[in-house]
Phi, psi and omega in degrees: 000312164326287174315300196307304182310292199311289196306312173303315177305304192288351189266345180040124181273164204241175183099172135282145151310036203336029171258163161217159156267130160230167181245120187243151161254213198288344181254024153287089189292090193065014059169242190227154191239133145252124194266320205045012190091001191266171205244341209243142159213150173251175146260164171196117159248152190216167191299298163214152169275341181254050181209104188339294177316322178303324172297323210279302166300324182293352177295268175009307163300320219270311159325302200282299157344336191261288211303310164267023162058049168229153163317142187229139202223076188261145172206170181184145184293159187295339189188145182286020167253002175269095181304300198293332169304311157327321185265356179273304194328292176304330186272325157355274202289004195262308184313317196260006147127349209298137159297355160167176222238129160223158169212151187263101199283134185275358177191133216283326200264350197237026163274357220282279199303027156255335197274328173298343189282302179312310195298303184282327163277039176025051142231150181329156176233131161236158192246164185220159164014017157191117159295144204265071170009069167324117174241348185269003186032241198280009178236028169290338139353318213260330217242310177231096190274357210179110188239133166265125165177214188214152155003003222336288236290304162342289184294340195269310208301309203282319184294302181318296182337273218279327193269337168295321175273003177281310150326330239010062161075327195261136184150162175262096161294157152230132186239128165275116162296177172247203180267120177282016184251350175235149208273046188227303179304300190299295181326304291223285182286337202286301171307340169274330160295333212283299164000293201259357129307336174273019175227127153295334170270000173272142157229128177278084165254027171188147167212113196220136166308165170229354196077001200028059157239161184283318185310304166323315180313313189286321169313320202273305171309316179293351176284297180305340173281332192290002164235010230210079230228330195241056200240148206248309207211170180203104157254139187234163201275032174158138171351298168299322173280339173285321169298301173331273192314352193248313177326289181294322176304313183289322209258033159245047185055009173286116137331111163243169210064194190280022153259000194260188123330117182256095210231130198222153193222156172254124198153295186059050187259203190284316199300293166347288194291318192283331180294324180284345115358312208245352175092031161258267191296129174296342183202174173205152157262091206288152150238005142116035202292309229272335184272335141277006176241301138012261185290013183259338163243017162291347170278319174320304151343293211286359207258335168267029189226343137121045192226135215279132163202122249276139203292012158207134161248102187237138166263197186288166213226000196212058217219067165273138189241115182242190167287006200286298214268356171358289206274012172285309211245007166273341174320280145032252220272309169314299182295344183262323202273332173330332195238305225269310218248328186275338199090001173319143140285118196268132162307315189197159183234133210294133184312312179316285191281348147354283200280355173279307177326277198310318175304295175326302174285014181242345150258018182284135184255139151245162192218000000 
């Protein structure tokens, strides 16, 4: 995979990305195509379009589809709690021809029958950034072979790790959860618990879902204060809530940033950065997202082409973001909202993120 990027970098692609994200729901009949001129298409549904990371992966596919001059079907639910849309998605992309299917599951448990619907019309299923319940036991292979994503409990752990000691070890935590029905969120809550047991001076005092919506966040969070008089960090389980949390902490006269409340997030998106930019959120964790929609579909390739691939693809885990380092990872993060949030079709894809891609992939694990 390493070699296809390098050939890529040096030949630098030219052409468009013929995609945009829009935010459609289930009565959106197969979302928007890049054909490339090709006999081959993947699908790739992500969760929601009004949440950076999902660009940041559908970019990603979208890289990897131009490199390998096959088609690309990006679509997605209105919000990450519609399970039953996701499984309407999926017979879509099956109804519109794609050769396989990736998907970001909106719930670990209520997927079977889309990965069974793929399974009986005999093309791959790959799963991304949130894992699938296995119901199928020792023939779960045959039905879903394979997840690209990362570590959570890793990256949060590393994350707490860095926002306690920015405490100096001492302090009142709050932890915002995500949807607690997907397995991204409990990895997730489990590293910032695994955390603040290894700190004697952390106290965890309120841990409540947000939905891994900014709205919610905020609501939930203006609750917690109001029962809540003392609180040093609020880490959450993903970007949007973390933005969502300096909202609420501010417009109750709370200090936020690192003279404040120290409030982090997961994601490492545009949303992240500007905040953390402007001296609200103190940290983000990037996770290597733009790198699961990359290999989820260069393993689909291999996988409509009758070829072994490896059943966990993980990236790296310790990719913390402050203002020290800010300016490595805004480029990034630009050039995706640039094509994911204006609607632009991009021309080229930039030498910076190339070399960002290739950085990314010399930490990719496989198990």
């Amino acid at each position: 995979m390493k070699k296809h990027l390098k050939v890529l970098v040096c030949g630098a692609l030219v052409g468009a990305l013929t995609l945009s994200m829009v935010g459609c729901g289930t009565a959106n009949e197969g979302g928007d195509t890049a054909d490339n001129g090709s006999d081959i298409s993947v699908g790739i549904i992500v969760k929601t379009a009004t949440n950076a990371h999902f660009h940041d992966i559908a970019y990603g596919a979208c890289v990897a589809a131009k490199e390998l001059g096959i088609g690309i079907k990006v679509d997605n639910t209105t919000s990450e709690v519609d399970t039953e849309g996701q499984i309407t998605l999926c017979e879509n992309m099956i109804s519109a021809g794609c050769d396989a299917v990736i998907l970001t599951p909106n719930d670990s448990d209520g997927m079977s029958s889309a990965v069974e619907a793929c399974h009986s019309a005999g093309i791959p299923f790959v799963t991304a950034d949130t894992q699938i319940t296995n119901i199928w036991g020792d023939e779960k292979n045959a039905y879903i072979p394979n997840f690209i994503g990362a570590h959570n409990e890793d990256i949060t752990y590393n994350l707490a790790c860095n926002v306690f000691d920015a405490l100096g070890g001492e302090g009142n935590v709050v932890i915002l959860r995500g949807i607690d029905a997907t397995s991204s969120s409990n990895e997730r809550t489990s590293g910032f618990e695994k955390a603040i047991k290894e700190y004697p001076g952390i106290t965890l005092i309120e841990s409540q879902s947000a939905n891994y919506s900014q709205d919610d966040a905020v609501n939930t969070m203006a609750d917690i204060i109001q029962a809540n008089d003392d609180i040093d960090a609020v880490l959450c389980c993903n970007d949007m809530m973390a933005v969502g949390a300096c909202s609420a902490l501010m417009e109750n006269n709370i200090e936020v940033g690192k003279d404040g409340v120290l409030v982090a997030g997961v994601d490492g998106n545009i949303i992240a950065l500007e905040s953390i930019e402007r001296g609200e959120m103190y940290a983000t964790a990037y996770d290597w997202a733009i790198l699961w929609g990359y290999l989820s579909v260069m393993q689909a390739y291999d996988l409509i082409q009758g070829k072994e691939v490896p059943e966990f693809t993980m990236t790296q885990t310790d990719c913390v973001i402050t203002l020290d380092n800010l300016d490595e990872y805004m480029p990034h993060s630009t050039e995706v909202q640039e094509w994911g949030f204006s609607g632009k079709i991009p021309e080229e894809v930039s030498d910076y993120m190339y070399q960002f891609i290739e950085m990314g992939l010399e930490g990719v694990t496989e198990e």
